[in-house]
N, C-alpha and C positions, 0 to 999 in steps of 0.2 A: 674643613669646608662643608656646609651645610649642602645637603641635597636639593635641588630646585624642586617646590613642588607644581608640577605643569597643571593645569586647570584643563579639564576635558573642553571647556569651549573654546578653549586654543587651541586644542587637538582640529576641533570638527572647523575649527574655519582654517585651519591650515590644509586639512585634507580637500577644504572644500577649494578653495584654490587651486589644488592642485589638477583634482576632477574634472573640475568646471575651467582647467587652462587659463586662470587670469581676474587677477582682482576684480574687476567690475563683475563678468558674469558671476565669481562666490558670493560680492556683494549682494546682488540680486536673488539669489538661491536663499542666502541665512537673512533677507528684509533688513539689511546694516548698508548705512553707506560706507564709500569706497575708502575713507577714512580711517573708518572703524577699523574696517578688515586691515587696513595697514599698520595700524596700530597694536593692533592685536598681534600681529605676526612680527612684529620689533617687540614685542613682550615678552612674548615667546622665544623669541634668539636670545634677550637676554635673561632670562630664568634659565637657558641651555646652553649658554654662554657658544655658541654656533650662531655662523650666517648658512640660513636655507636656502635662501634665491640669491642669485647673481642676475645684473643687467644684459640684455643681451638683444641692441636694440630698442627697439621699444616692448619688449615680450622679456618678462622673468624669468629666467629658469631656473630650476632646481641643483644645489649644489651636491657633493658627495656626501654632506653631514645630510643635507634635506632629502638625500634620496632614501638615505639610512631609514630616518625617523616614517617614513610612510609607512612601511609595513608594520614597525611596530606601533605605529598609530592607530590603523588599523587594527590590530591584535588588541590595546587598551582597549578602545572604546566599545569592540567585539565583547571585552571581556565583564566591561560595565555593563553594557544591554544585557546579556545572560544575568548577569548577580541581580538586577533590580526586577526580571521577568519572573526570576527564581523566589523573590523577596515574597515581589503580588502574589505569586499565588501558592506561598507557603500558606495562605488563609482558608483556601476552596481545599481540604482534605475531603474526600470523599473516596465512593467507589461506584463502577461501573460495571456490572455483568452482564456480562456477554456469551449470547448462542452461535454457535457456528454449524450449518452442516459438515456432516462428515466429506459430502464431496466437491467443499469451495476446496481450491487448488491448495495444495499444502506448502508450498515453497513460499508462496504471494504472501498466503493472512501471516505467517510467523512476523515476519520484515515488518508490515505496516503496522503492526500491533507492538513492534518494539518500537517505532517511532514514536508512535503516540505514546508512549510510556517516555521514551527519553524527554518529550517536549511537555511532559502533564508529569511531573517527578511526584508529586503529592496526591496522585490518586491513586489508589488501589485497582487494580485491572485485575477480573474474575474471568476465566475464558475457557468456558465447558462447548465440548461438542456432542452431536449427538445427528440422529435424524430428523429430516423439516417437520413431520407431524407431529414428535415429539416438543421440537423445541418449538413449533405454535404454542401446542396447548402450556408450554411454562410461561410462555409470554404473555397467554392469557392471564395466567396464575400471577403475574409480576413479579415470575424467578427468574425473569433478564430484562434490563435496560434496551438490549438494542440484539437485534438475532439475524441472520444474512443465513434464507434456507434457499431451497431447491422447490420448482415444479412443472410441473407439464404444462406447453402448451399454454402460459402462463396465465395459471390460473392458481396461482398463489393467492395472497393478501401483501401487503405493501407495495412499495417502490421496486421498479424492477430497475437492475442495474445493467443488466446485459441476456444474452443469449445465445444459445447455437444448439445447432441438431447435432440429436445421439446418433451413434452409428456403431455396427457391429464390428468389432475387433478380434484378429486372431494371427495366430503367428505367421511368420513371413514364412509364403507358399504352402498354407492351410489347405486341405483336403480336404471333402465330404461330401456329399451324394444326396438328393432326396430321398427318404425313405430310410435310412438309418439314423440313428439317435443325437444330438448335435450336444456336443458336452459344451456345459456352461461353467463358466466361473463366474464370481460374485460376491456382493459381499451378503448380509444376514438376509432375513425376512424384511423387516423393516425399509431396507432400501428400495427406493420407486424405480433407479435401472433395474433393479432385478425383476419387479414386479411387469414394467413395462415388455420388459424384453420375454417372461412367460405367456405374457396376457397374449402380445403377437404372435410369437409361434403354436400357442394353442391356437389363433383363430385363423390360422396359416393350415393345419393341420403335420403341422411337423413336430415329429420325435424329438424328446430332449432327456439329457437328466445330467444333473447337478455333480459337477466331479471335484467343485475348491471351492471353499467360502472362503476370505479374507476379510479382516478386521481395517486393513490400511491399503491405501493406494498402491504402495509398491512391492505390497506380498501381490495384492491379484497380478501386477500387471509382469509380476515377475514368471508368473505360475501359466500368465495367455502367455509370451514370450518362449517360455520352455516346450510349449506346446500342450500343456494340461487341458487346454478347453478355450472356450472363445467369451467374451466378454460385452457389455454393450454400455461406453461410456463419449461421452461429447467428444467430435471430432479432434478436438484440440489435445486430446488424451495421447494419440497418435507418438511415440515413442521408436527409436532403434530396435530393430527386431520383430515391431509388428507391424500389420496393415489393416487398411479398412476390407473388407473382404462381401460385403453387402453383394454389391452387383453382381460379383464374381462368382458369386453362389446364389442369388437368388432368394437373399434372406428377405423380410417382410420390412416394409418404410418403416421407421420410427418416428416418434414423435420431436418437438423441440422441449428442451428443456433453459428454465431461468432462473436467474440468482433476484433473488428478494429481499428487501431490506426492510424494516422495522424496528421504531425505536423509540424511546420516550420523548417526546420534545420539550415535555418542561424543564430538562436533566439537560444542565449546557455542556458536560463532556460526555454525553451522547450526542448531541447535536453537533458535536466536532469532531467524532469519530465517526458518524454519520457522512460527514462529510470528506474525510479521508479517505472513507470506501468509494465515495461517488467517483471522484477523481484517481483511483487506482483502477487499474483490467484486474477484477476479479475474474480469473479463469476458473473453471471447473473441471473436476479431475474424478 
């Protein structure tokens, strides 16, 4: 016996029936009169050799074959959208390079940069990190499509996507006194926490000196935690083990710090990654 072959527009006005509770409303949803759709779903039972609905009243219901068939209806028709989206835009091969600061949250950008890779299968994705002034001037250079830095008090260039005030961090129940040296962690030169947070204590008049650089989020923030020195990153940085410690000691206000976005607009999978970050909490870390 031959296989039936179902035609997806039987699928979608079957589902739409089912959705929309009742021939006339599917009729209206697919622009077919109430005919149509009835015909269509007698076509369908017999290509399926199944009755779907049963009478019940004046309202159809769905029988145990018809309950059957919705989910994998759903799952075909799922599975056609994907092949034909897949199909489109086997043609737009390209690529996109991407800046990142070192201190957009590192949990967040991995996720949404694999999404856009799952949903874009034919573009190539470049994604260097580095520091905000560095990855300006590549953008100036047009060694990134699209870059999401860090700045004070925002006074970036671009689109700002969010913001919140830094503040000084240090292990839970930190000790220290005015007038002795206040150990810092950090990460290199380059970074503007670092910078900000000596500029203040020098114009504070307070002692410091440098006891851990780290290269990643969770070497520094392991190193403030163990008690090596204190640190100064956006509130939201805030972690088990450590606290904000500002008040408590009397350290100097900081400033706010913002995430910035910049992109190429003529370049349409920058302008859709563009727009995936807008719609994401990029946190800062």
């Amino acid at each position: 016996m031959a296989q039936p072959n179902i035609s997806t527009e039987l699928l979608r006005t079957f589902l739409a029936v089912v959705e929309r509770d009742g021939f006339i409303r599917a009729a209206e949803s697919l622009h077919k009169t109430q005919s149509t759709v009835s015909q269509q779903i007698k076509k369908l039972e017999l290509e399926l050799g199944a009755v779907l609905f049963r009478p019940n009243g004046r309202k159809r219901l769905l029988t145990h074959e018809g309950e059957m068939l919705v989910g994998y209806a759903r799952k075909m028709l799922a599975l056609q959208d994907d092949a034909i989206a897949s199909l489109a835009s086997s043609g737009e091969l390209g690529e996109i390079k991407v800046g990142v600061s070192q201190g957009v949250a590192e949990t967040v950008l991995p996720e949404l940069l694999a999404g856009f890779s799952r949903k874009n299968p034919a573009v190539r994705l470049f994604v260097e990190t580095g520091y905000s002034d560095e990855l300006e001037l590549g953008y100036e250079r047009g060694d990134y499509d699209l870059i999401i830095t860090l700045s004070l008090n925002g006074s970036g260039k671009g689109e700002v996507l969010g913001g919140e005030p830094l503040a000084w961090i240090g292990p839970e129940g930190f000790s220290w006194s005015l007038g002795r040296e206040l150990p810092m962690a950090s990460y290199s030169k380059a970074c503007q926490f670092r910078r900000v947070s000596i500029e203040s204590l020098d114009q504070s008049g307070i002692p410091w000196r440098l006891v851990y650089t780290s290269s990643s989020y969770q070497g520094l923030m392991a190193a403030v935690k163990c008690g090596l020195g204190v640190t100064v990153r956006p509130r939201s940085a805030i972690l088990p083990g450590v606290e904000l410690i500002e008040e408590r000691l009397g350290l100097p206000e900081l400033p706010m710090i913002y995430t910035s976005l910049r992109y190429r607009r003529d370049i349409n999978v920058a302008n859709e990654l563009a727009e995936t970050f807008r719609l994401a909490s990029l946190g800062v870390r």
